[in-house]
Structures are given as C-alpha cells and as structure tokens.
N, C-alpha and C positions, 0 to 999 in steps of 0.2 A: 556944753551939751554936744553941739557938733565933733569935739574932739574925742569924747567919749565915743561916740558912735565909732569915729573913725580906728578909734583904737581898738575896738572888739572886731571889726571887720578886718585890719590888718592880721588879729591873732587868731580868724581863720583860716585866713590863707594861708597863715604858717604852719597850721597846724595839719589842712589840706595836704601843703608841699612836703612835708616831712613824712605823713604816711605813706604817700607815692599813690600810683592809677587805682585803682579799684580790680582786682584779679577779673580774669575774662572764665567762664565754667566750662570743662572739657566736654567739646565733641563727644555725644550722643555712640554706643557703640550698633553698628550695623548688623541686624541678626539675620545668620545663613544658617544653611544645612549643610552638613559634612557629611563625612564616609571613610572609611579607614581604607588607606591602599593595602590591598591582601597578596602575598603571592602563593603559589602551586598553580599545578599542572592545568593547562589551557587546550581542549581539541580545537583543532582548527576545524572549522567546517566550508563546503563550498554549497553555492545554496542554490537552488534552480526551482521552476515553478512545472508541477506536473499533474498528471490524473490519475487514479484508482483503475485498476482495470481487473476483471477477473481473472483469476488461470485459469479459469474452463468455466464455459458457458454451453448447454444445449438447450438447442430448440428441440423436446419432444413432439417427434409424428406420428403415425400410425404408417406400417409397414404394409396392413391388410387392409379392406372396404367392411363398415361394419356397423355398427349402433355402438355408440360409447354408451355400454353400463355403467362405470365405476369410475372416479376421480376418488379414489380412497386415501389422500393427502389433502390436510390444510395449506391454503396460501399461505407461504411463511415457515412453513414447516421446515425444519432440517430433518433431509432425507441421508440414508447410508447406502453406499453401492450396492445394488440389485434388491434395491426395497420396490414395491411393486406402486406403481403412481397412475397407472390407468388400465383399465381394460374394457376390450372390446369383446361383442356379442362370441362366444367361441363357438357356439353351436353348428353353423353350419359345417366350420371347419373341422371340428369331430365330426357329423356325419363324411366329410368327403374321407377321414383316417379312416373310418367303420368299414367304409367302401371298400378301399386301396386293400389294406388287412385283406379283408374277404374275398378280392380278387386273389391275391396272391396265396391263398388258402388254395382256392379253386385249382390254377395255374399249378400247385405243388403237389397235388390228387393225380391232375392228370401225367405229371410228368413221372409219377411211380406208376403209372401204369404203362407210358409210353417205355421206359425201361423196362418192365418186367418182361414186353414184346417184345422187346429189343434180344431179351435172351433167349426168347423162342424162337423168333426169325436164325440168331445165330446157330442154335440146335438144327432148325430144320436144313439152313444154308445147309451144315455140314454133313446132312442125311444128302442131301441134292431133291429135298422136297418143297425148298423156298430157291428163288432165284438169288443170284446177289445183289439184282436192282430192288428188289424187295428188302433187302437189307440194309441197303444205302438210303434208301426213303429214312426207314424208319429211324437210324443212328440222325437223320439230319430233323427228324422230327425232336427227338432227346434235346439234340443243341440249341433246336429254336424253343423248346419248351422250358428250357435254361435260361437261353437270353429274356423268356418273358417273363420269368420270377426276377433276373436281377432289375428291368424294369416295375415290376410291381414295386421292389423292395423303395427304389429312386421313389415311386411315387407316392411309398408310405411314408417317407422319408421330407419327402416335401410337403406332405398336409401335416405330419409331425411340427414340421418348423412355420406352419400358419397357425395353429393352436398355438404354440409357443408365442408369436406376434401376437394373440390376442392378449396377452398381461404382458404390458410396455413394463418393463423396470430400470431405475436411474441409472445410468450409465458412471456416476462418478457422484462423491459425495458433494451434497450441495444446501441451498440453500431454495425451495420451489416456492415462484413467481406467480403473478397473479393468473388464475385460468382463462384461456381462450376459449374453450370450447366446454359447454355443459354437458350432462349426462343428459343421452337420449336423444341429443343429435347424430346423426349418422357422419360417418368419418370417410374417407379413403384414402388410398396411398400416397398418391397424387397432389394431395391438398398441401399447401406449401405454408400456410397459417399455423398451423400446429395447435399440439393441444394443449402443454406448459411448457414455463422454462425452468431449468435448472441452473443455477450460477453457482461456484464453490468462491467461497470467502473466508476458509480457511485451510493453508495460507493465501494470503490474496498479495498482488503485484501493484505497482505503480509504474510509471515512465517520465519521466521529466530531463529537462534538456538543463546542459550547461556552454559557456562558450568554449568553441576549437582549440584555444589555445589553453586553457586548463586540462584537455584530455592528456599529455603527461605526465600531471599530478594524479590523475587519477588512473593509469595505469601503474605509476609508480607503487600507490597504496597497494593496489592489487597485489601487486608482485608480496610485497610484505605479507598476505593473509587477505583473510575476512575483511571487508571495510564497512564500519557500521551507518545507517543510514538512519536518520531520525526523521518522521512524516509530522509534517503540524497543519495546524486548519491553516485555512486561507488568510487571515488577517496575520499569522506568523506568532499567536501569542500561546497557542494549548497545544500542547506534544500530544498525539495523539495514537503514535504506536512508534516501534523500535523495530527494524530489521537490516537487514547485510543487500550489498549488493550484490545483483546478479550477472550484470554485463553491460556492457557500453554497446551501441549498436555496430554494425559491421563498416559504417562511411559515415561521413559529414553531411549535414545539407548543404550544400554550396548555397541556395536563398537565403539563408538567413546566417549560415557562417556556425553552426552549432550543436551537436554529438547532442542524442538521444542515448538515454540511460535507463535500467529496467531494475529494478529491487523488490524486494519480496519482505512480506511483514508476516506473524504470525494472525495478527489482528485477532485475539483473546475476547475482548470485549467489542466487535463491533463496531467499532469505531473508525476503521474503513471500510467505503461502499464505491461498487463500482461506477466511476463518474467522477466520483468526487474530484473537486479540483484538492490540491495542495500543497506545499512548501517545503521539499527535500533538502534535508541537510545532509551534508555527505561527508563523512570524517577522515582527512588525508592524513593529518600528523597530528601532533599530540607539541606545543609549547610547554617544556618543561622549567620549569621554577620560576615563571612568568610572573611580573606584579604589573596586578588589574584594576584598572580602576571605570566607574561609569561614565559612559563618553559626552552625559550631562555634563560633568566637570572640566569639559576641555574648553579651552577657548582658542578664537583663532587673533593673531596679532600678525604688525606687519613682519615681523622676524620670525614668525612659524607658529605653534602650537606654545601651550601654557596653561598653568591650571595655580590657584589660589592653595595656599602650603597655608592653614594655620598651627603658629609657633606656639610656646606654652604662655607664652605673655597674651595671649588672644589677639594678636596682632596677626592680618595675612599677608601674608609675604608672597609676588610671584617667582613662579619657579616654570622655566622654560623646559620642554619635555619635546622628548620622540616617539611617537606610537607604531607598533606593528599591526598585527592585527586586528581585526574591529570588528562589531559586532553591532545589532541595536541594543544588546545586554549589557556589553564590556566593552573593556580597551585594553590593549597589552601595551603598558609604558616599557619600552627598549633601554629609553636614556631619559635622566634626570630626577628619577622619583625610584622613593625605596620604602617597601612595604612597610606599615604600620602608621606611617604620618597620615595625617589628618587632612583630606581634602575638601573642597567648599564643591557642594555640588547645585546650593540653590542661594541667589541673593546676588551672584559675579555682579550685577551690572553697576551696583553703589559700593564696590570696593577701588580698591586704590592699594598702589604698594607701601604698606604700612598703616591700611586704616585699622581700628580697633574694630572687633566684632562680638558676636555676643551669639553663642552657639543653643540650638532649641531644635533637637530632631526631636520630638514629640510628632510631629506633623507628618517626615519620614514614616515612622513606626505606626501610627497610626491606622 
C-alpha cells in the first residue's frame, strides 16, 4: 500500500517536471491619450499685459450760465458727430441777438443820414457857405458812425455764437455716459463737473508693455507692414477682438526696463471697453512648415526635453526632442519629431520605454 502511494506521487512530479512552470499573464496595457503631431504655419506671438483706452473721450460742458432744458440723449446711447445732447435755456440769449440786430439797425439809419450831410457840407464848403471845419466834423462823424456798425455787427456776432452754445452737440462720435447733471438745474461756464461724457469705442486703442530687449523684434515687424495684434480677456483663454499696431512709445522706462505699445481694434461687437485690462498678442513672424505638438506632451528628463512616440505595436517609445517656440496652446518641435506620429499627451507618469498602452481619447474629445 505504502509503495502504491509512493508511486502515484512520484508520477506526479514527473509529470509536473515535464510540463515545466505555469506561464506568468502579460502586463495589463497602460491607457493614455494621444494627439497627432501636425505641421503648418505657426505665428509667433509676443505677449504683454495691457488696458483698453479710449481714442477720444469728452467731458461735455456748457460754454454759457443757464437752466439745462434738454438731455435729449439716452445713457448709452451711440451718438454721431454734431448730434445735439444737451441744451440750455437760449432765451435770454436771443433777446440780447434781438438787441445787438436792432442797435445796429439804428447806428445804420443814422449813418445814411450822417452821409447824406456829408454831401451837403461838401456842396455848401465849395459855395464858401460852410466852413471846412464844418466839413471835417462831419466826414469824422461818417467814420465813427462806421466804426460803430462794425461794432454792432462784433456784437451780433457774439450773441449769435451764445445762442449757438445753448444746443451743445457731440463733438466726435461716441458712445454717451452716464449724466451728471439733470434738466432744470442751472449750469455755468465755469462749472468743471460737466454735464455728460462721451467716449468713442469705435475704433478703440489699447497700450500694453513688453520687455526692452524685444523692441527690435518688433520694429523689425514693422518695417515689413502691418503687425497684427490679437486682444484676449484677462485669464488669456477668449480672443476678444483683432487689430494692427499702432506704435511703440518714443523711450523706455528705465524703472522697470520695458517699451509701452499702443494698438488700435475695430471692436465690432463691444467687446473692448475702456479700462479693461487684457493680454496683447503681437505677431512678429510667421514659423513656416512648423510640426506642433501640445506642450502637455512634453516631459522634462535629465538629458533635456522628450515626449512618449506610440509605435503601431501600441508599444511607447521615448523620443528625445527640441522645442522652439512655445505657447500655453502649442509647441514647435525643431528637432526629433515629425508630423503625423502619435504622441502621448495624458497618462506619462506609468509609462516606461517600451510599456504597452492602450489608447482611449474619448475623454479628449469629449
């Protein structure tokens, strides 16, 4: 019985050693997200942080002392050059035209009569029945009844231009600001508060600074033409209008080491307002036949930059790269990578040179 026993157990172990180990089941494959390396043309941009500023802003005053009748403009309104936006009481100021006029009426009577004397002194001088001092009066009355019409005319002429002060109209097209002053309050010249503003916001400017040592890039662009400028909000993620630059300022700050910059938008939709802060992109050159890849994918190691290549086996492979320009959007790989391969943009940390992966941009695309 014991021999039996021993003999079934022998002719497992042989049968054990003859199959060999038990296979061990392949490593689990690692799931990343990729992105295809693309090339074409890449602008460069230089980036600077600036504000919104108007091209022309007025404080509406009153030129004359008077009762504000009229705010004939909504807050908000968009106004057109010499649209009328306020006026004041004109009344008094036509009676003083009524006046002026009707002096100079008067003054114009007498001086047709002061000549008509004037020809009779000359007749009688030359009978010798007026003297010549009698004649010299009266020619010097002509002159001065002269001088006091082109006076009258000065002074229709300037109660003219006070009626005209009573209807303020816009001086430039704009965009009218909240009112300071109600109707029926009384105004004057003097008052330095005003009675609205007008802003123009189309086109409207920006100014933002970049550092001293890019100002040859950016007169270089210059020289070449136009340089286009892109405005985005604050956080740097919504383009928010497109315009050209206008000019670099005439000096440096020496405080801070950094050239102020002035650009001009059409701002169509409103979407710059004076103040605002925002994020100037500025376009020097143009990277032609560039391959881009997102700078998610890059990694840093101790022998420089590198990014995850998966091959057709699903297998990723590193591949050591050089990047030029950069972006928080992109990357322009220089050296090592060539458009259409497959880069690992989410998952680097559990790869390895040669681990298997298992690819699912679902989440991407999403």
């Amino acid at each position: 019985m014991v021999l039996a026993v021993a003999a079934v157990a022998a002719a497992r172990g042989f049968a054990q050693h003859a199959s060999g180990p038990a296979p061990s089941s392949p490593e689990p494959a690692v799931p990343v997200l990729t992105t295809t390396a693309t090339r074409g043309n890449v602008p460069v941009y230089l980036e600077g942080i600036g504000s919104v500023q108007a091209d022309n802003a007025v404080l509406v005053r009153s030129r004359v002392d008077g009762t504000l009748m009229q705010v004939p403009v909504r807050e908000g309104q968009e106004v057109k050059r010499g649209d009328v936006i306020a006026v004041i009481d004109p009344r008094p100021y036509q009676a003083a035209l009524d006046q002026a006029m009707a002096k100079k009426q008067e003054d114009q009577a007498q001086l047709v009569n002061a000549r008509l004397d004037l020809v009779r002194y000359q007749s009688l001088e030359r009978q010798s029945f007026a003297t010549e001092q009698q004649l010299d009066t009266q020619q010097a009355l002509v002159a001065q009844l002269v001088a006091t019409i082109a006076g009258d005319q000065a002074s229709i002429e300037a109660a003219q231009l006070n009626v005209a002060y009573c209807y303020i109209t816009s001086p430039i097209p704009g965009r009218v600001g909240l009112r300071l002053v109600d109707p029926g309050n009384l105004v004057h010249a003097t008052d330095t508060t005003g009675i609205i503003t007008i802003t123009q916001i189309h086109p409207i400017t920006a100014t933002f600074t970049l550092p001293q040592e890019l100002l040859p890039r950016v007169t270089a662009a210059m020289a070449n033409g136009k340089v286009p400028v892109l405005a985005y909000s604050s956080d740097d993620r919504t383009q928010l209008d497109a315009g050209t630059l206008l000019t670099p300022n005439n000096s440096i700050d020496q405080t801070t080491g950094t050239i102020e910059l002035k650009a001009e938008f059409p701002n169509p939709h409103d979407t710059l307002w004076p103040g605002q802060f925002i994020n100037a992109h500025l376009q020097v050159d143009t990277d032609l036949n560039a391959v881009t890849i997102p700078p998610a994918s890059i990694q840093h190691g101790p022998d420089g930059l590198y990014v995850y290549i998966v091959k057709a086996d699903r297998t990723a492979v590193v591949e050591p790269i050089e990047v030029g320009y950069q972006t928080a959007r992109l990357a322009v790989v220089t050296k090592g990578l060539n458009d259409g391969e497959q880069v690992v943009v989410q998952g680097q940390s559990r790869l390895d040179n040669g681990t298997r992966v298992s690819i699912d941009n679902r989440a991407a695309t999403s």
